[in-house]
C-alpha positions as CSV (number, residue, x, y, z in Angstrom):
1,X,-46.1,-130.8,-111.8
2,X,-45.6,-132.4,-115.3
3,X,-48.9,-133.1,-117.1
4,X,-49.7,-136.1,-119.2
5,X,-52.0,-136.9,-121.7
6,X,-54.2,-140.3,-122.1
7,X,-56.6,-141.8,-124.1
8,X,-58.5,-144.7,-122.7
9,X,-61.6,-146.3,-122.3
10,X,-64.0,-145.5,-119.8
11,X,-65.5,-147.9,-117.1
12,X,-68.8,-147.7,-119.1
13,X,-67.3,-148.9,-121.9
14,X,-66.5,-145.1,-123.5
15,X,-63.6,-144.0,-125.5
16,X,-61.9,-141.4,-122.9
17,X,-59.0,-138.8,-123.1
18,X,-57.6,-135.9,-121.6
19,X,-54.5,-134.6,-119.4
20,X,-53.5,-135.8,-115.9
21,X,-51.0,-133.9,-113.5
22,X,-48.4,-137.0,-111.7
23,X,-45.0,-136.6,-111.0
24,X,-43.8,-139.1,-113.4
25,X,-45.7,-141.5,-116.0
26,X,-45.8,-144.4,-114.0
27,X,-48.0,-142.4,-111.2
28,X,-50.1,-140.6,-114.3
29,X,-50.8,-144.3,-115.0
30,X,-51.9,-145.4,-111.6
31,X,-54.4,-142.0,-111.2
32,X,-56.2,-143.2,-114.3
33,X,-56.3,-146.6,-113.3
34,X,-57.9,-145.5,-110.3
35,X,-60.2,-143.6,-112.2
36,X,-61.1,-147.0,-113.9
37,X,-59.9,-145.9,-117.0
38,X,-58.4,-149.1,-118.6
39,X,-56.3,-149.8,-122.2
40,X,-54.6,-146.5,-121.2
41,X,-51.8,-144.9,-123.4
42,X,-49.7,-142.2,-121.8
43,X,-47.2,-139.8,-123.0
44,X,-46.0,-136.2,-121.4
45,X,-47.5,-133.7,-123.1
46,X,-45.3,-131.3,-125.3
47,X,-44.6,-127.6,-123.4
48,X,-47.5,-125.0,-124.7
49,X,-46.7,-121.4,-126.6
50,X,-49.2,-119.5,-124.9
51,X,-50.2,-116.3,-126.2
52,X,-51.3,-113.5,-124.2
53,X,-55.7,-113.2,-124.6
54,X,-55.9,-116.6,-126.4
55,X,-56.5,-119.1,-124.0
56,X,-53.3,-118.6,-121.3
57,X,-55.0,-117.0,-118.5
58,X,-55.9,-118.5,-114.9
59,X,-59.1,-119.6,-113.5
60,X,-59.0,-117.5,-109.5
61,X,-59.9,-120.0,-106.9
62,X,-62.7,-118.3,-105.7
63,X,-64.4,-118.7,-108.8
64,X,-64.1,-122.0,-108.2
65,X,-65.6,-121.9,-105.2
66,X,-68.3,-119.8,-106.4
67,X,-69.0,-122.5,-109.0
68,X,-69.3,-125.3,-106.8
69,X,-71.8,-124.0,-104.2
70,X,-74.2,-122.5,-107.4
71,X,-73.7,-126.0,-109.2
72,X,-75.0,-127.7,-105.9
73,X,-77.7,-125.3,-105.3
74,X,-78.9,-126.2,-108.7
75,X,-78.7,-129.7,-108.8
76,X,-80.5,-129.7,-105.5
77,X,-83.4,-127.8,-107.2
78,X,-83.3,-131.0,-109.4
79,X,-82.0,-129.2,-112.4
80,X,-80.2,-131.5,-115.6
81,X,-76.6,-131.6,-115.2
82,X,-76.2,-130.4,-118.9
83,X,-78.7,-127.3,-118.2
84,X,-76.7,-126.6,-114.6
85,X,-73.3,-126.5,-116.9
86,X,-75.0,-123.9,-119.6
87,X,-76.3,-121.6,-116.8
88,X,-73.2,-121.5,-115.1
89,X,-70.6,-121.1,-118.4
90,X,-72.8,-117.8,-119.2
91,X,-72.4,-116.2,-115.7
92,X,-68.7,-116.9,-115.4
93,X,-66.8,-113.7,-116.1
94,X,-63.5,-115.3,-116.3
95,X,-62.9,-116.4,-120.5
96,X,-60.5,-119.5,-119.5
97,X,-63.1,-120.5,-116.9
98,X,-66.0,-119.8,-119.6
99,X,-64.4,-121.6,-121.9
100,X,-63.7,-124.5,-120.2
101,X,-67.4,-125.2,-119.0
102,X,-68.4,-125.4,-122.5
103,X,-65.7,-127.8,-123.3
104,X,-67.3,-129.5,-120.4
105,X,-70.9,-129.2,-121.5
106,X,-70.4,-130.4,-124.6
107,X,-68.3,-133.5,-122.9
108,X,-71.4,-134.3,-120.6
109,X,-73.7,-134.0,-123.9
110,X,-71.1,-136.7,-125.7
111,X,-72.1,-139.4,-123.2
112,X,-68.7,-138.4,-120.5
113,X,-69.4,-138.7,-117.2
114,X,-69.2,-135.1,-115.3
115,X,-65.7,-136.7,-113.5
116,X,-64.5,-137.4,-117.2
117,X,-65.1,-134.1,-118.5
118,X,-63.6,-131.8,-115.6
119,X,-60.8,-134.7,-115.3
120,X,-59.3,-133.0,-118.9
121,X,-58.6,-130.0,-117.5
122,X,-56.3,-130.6,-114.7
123,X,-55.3,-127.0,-114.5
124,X,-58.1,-125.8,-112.8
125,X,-59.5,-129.0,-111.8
126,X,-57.0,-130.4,-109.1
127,X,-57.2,-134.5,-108.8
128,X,-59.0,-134.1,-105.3
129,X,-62.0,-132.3,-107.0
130,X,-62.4,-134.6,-109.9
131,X,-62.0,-137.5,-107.5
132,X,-64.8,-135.7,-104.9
133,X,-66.8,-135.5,-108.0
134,X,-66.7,-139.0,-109.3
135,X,-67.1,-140.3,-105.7
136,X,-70.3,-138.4,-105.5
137,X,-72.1,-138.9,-108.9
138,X,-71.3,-143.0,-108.0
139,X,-73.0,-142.3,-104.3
140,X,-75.3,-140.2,-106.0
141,X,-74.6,-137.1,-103.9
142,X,-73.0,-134.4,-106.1
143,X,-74.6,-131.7,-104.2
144,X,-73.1,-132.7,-101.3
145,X,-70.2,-132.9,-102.5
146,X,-69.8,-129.8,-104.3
147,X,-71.1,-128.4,-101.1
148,X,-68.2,-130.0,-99.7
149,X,-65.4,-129.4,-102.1
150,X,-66.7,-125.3,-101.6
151,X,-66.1,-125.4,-98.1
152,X,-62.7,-127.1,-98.3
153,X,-61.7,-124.8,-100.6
154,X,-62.9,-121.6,-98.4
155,X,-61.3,-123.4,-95.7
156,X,-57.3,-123.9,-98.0
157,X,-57.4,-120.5,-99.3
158,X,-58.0,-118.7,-95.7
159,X,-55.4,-121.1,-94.0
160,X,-52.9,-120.2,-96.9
161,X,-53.4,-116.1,-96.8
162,X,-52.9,-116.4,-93.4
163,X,-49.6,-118.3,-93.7
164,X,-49.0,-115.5,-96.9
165,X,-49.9,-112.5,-94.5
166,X,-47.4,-114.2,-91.4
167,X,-44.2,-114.2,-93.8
168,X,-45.1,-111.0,-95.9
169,X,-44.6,-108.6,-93.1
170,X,-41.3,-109.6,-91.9
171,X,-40.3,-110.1,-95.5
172,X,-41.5,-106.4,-96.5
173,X,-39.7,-104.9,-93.1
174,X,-36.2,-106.6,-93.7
175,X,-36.4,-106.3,-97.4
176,X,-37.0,-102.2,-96.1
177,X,-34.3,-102.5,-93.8
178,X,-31.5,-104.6,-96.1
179,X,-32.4,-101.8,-98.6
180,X,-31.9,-98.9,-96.4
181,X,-28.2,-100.1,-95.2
182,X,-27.2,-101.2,-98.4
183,X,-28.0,-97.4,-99.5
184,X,-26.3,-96.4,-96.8
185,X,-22.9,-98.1,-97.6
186,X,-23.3,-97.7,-101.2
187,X,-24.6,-94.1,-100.9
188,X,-24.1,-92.0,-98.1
189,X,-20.7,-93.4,-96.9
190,X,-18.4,-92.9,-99.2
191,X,-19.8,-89.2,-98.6
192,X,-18.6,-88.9,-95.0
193,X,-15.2,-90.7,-96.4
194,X,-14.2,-88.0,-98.8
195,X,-14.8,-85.8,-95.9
196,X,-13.0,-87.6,-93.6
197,X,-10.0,-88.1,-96.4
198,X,-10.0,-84.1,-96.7
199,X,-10.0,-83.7,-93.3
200,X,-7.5,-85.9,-91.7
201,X,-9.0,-86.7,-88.9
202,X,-8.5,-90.2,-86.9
203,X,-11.2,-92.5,-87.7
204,X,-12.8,-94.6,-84.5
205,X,-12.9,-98.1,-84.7
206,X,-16.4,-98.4,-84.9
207,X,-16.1,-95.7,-88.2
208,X,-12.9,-98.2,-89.6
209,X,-15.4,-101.2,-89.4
210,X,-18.3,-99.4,-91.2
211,X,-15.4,-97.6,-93.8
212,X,-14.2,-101.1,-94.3
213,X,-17.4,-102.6,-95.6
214,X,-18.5,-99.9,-96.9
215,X,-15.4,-99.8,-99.4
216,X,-16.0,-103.8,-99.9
217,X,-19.6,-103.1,-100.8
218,X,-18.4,-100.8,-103.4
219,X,-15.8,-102.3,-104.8
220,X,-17.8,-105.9,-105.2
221,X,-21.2,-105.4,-105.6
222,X,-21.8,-106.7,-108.8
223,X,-19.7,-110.0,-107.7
224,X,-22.2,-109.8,-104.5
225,X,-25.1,-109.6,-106.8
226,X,-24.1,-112.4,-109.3
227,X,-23.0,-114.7,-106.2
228,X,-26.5,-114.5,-105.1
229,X,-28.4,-115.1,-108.4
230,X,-26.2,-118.2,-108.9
231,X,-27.0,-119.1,-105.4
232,X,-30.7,-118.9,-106.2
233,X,-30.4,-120.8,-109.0
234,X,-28.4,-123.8,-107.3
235,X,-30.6,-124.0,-104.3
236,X,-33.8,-124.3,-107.5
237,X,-31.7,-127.1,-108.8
238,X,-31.2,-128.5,-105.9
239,X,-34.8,-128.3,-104.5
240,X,-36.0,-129.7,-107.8
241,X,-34.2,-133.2,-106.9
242,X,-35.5,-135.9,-104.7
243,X,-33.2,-136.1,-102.1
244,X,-32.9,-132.0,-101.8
245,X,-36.7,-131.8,-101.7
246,X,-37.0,-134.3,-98.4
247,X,-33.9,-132.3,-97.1
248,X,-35.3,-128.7,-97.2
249,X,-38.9,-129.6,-96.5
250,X,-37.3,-131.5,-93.7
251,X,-35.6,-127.9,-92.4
252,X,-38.8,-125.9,-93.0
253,X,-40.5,-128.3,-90.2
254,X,-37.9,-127.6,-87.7
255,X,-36.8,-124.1,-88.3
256,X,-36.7,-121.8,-85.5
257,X,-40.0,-119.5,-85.0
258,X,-41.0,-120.5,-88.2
259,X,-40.9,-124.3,-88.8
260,X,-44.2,-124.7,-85.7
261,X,-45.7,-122.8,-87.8
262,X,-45.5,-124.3,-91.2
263,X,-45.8,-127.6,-88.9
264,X,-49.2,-127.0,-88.0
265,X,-50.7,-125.5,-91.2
266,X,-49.3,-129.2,-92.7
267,X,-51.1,-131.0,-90.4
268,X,-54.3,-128.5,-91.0
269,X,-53.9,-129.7,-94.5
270,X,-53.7,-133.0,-94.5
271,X,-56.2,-133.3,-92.1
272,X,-58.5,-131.1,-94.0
273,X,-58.2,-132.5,-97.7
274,X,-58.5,-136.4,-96.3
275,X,-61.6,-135.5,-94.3
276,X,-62.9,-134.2,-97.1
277,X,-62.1,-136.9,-99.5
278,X,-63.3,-139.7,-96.9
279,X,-66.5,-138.0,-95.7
280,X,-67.5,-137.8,-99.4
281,X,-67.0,-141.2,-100.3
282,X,-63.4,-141.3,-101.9
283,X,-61.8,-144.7,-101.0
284,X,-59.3,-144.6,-98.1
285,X,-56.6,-145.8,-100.8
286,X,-57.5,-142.9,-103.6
287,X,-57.5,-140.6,-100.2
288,X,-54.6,-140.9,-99.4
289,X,-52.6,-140.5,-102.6
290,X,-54.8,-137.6,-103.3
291,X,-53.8,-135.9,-100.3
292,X,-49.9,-137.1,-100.2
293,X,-49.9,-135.5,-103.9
294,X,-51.6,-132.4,-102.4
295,X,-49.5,-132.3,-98.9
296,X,-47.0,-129.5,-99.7
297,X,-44.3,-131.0,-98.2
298,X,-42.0,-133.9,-99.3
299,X,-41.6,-135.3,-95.5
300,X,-45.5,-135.5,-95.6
301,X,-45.5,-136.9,-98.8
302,X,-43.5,-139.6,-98.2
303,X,-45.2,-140.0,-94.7
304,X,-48.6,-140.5,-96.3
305,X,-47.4,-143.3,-99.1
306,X,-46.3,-145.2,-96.6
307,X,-49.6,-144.9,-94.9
308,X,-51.1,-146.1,-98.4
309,X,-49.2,-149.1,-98.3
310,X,-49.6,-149.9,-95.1
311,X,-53.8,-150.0,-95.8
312,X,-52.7,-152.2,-98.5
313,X,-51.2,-154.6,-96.6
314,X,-54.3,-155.2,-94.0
315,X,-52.6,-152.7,-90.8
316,X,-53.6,-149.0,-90.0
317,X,-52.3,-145.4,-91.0
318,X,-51.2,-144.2,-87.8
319,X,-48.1,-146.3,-87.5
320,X,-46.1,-145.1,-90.5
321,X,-47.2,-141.7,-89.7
322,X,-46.2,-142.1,-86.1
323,X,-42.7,-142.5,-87.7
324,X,-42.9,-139.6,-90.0
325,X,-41.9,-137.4,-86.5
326,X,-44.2,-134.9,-88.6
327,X,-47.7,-135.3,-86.7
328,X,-48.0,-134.8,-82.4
329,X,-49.3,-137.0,-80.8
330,X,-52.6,-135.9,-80.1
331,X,-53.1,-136.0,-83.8
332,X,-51.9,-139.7,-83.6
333,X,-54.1,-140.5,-81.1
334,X,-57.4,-139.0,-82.5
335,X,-56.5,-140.9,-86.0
336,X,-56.7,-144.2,-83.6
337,X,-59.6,-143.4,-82.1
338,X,-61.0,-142.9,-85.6
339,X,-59.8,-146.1,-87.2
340,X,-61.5,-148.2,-84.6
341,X,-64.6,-146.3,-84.3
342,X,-65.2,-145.9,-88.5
343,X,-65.3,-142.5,-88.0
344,X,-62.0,-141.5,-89.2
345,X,-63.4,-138.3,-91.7
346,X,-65.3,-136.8,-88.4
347,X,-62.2,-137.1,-86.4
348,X,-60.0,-135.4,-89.2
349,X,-62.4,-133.3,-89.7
350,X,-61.7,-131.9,-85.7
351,X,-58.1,-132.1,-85.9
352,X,-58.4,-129.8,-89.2
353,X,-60.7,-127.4,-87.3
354,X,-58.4,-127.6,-84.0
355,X,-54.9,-126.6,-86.1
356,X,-56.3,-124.2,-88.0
357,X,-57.4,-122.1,-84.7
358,X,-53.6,-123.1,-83.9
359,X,-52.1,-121.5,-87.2
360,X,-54.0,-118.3,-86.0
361,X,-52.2,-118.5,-82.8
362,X,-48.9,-119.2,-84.3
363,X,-49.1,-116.0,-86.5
364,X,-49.4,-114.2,-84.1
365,X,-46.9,-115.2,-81.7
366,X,-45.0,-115.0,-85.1
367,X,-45.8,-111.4,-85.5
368,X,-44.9,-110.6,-81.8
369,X,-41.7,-112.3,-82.1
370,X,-40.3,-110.9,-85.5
371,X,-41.4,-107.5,-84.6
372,X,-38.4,-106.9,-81.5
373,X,-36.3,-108.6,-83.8
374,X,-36.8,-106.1,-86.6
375,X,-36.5,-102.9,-84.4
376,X,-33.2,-104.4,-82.4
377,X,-31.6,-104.5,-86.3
378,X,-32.8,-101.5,-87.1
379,X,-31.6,-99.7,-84.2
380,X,-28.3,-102.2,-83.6
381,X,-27.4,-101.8,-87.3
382,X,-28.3,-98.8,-88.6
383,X,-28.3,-96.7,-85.6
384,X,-24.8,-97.7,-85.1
385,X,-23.6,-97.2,-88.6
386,X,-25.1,-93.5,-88.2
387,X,-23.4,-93.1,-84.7
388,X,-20.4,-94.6,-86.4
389,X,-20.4,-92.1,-89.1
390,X,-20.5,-89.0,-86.8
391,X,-18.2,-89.8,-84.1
392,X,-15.4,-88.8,-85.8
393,X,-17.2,-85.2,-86.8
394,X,-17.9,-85.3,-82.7
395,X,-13.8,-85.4,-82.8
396,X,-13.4,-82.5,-85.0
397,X,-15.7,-80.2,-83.2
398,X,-14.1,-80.7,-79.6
399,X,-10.6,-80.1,-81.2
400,X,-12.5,-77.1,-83.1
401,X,-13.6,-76.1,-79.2
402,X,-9.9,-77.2,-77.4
């Protein structure tokens, strides 16, 4: 996502600047009015030369993590925020992270709020934590919220390794598989067809088939290999615009197999990061853009603005993402109950904990399904090709024996 920087003044009156992450300026513009950051001049900041060791490296979320629940143990134990920030940048053992929490003590000691500081380094600070953080130094319940915003993040990073550990196996075992019969045409083939040339022998169909490609492979690879690096590079292209983003994220919820699953980890999200957001105090407005930025998926995205406006205009979420043809209707139905009962973070908060226990059901009926699938190629494709291959020696050794 593009980042922008700002300079501003503060709701307390400050001179305030710093980098936001928005997809274009006019949305950088409305996070820091939302921020209550007024006078604001915005421009996209210039690409970086980064430097290996100096400053380029990346902050691991679990250090994050780890930051948040010692920052709320400590401001429990009624320790200053400034004395918390010191104690914290000398145990961090990652530099980028060190040296960002100094940046951000010495903010805090300039008279910046602990929101303003963090908000300038939108890298490692994502627009739902600064938000969570502002919302809780106003309520006056930063622990809680850090507590909060550790948990959440415990809770994202499991639901996406699981969703990383579903498509790495397949993708390891075909990758395996395409390997092994490309070898095999490219390799051992043209072996058996020298032999076969020398020999004269009538070829089978089956063995004509697997000759046939096996010659095309050869002869065309390297158009075969440039075909499918442009072919990456288009489908980037086209991903990258507007109207090709809502069409493939539009596929990837109703794919075969697949698409349940990346449904329900998208509606564990969403339902996670809003809960979170509401229950600490976050506007229902700033919730909702915070979590459409954050969704993952365009259809969402879109689904969740429209849900923005709606609140805008006086009516309730559930209709526009009723629409969206994204969310069941269970989901729909427990968002209802929580509009009219004013407990709409609790009820998010069950629907996130109910699809997540789905997402581990879905990978493994993921696993269970891909795995025939993977041993019927693998005995389909290259156990015929290797059948194919030898039939016509089977030939030669029965005239050998007539």
């Amino acid at each position: 996502m593009p980042v922008f920087t700002y300079k501003g003044t503060s709701g307390a009156g400050k001179d305030v600047s710093g980098n936001v992450e928005a997809d274009n300026l006019v949305q950088a513009e409305q996070i820091l009015r939302s921020r209550r950051i007024t006078d604001v001049r915005v421009k996209k900041k210039a690409a970086e030369i980064r430097i290996p060791g100096f400053g380029g490296g990346r902050v691991p979320a679990n250090a994050i993590t780890g930051f948040s629940r010692q920052f709320a143990t400590m401001i429990d134990a009624g320790l200053p925020l400034v004395q918390c920030l010191k104690i914290l940048a000398a145990q961090v053992e990652n530099d980028t992270f060190k040296t960002i929490l100094k940046h951000g003590t010495a903010d805090v000691e300039a008279g910046s709020t602990l929101s303003e500081a963090l908000a300038k380094h939108p890298k490692v600070f994502t627009s739902l934590f600064v938000n969570m953080v502002a919302a809780g130094e106003v309520g006056g319940i930063l622990d809680d919220v850090l507590l909060r915003l550790a948990t959440y993040m415990e809770k994202a990073d499991a639901l996406k390794r699981k969703i990383k550990g579903a498509m790495m196996y397949p993708a390891v075992v075909m990758t395996v598989a395409i390997g092994a019969t490309a070898t095999l045409m490219i390799v051992v083939v043209p072996t058996f067809i020298k032999m076969f040339d020398q020999s004269g022998v009538d070829l089978p169909l089956p063995t004509q088939i697997v000759v046939a490609l096996s010659h095309f492979l050869t002869s065309y690879i390297l158009f075969i290999i440039a075909g499918t690096v442009i072919a990456i590079v288009m489908f980037k292209r086209y991903y990258a615009s507007d109207n090709g983003e809502r069409v493939v994220d539009n596929f990837k919820l109703h794919m075969p197999i697949i698409g349940d699953l990346i449904r329900k980890s998208s509606v564990a999200r969403f339902s996670r990061t809003l809960s979170t957001l509401l229950g600490s105090g976050v506007s229902i407005l700033e919730a909702l853009d915070i979590t459409a930025r954050t969704a993952g998926n365009r259809i969402i995205q879109d689904a969740l603005f429209v849900a923005r406006t709606s609140i805008g205009g006086g009516e309730t979420i559930a209709s526009p993402l009723e629409e969206s043809g994204v969310f069941p209707p269970m989901v729909m139905q427990m968002v209802n109950v929580g509009e009219q009962t004013g407990e709409l973070d609790k009820m998010l908060g069950k629907i996130a904990d109910y699809y997540e226990e789905e997402v581990d059901a879905a990978v493994e009926s993921l696993t269970s399904v891909i795995e025939p699938i993977i041993i019927v190629y693998l005995g389909v494709v290259i156990g015929g090709m290797v059948l194919a291959m030898y039939m016509p020696l089977f030939n030669m050794m029965e005239g050998f024996g007539g």
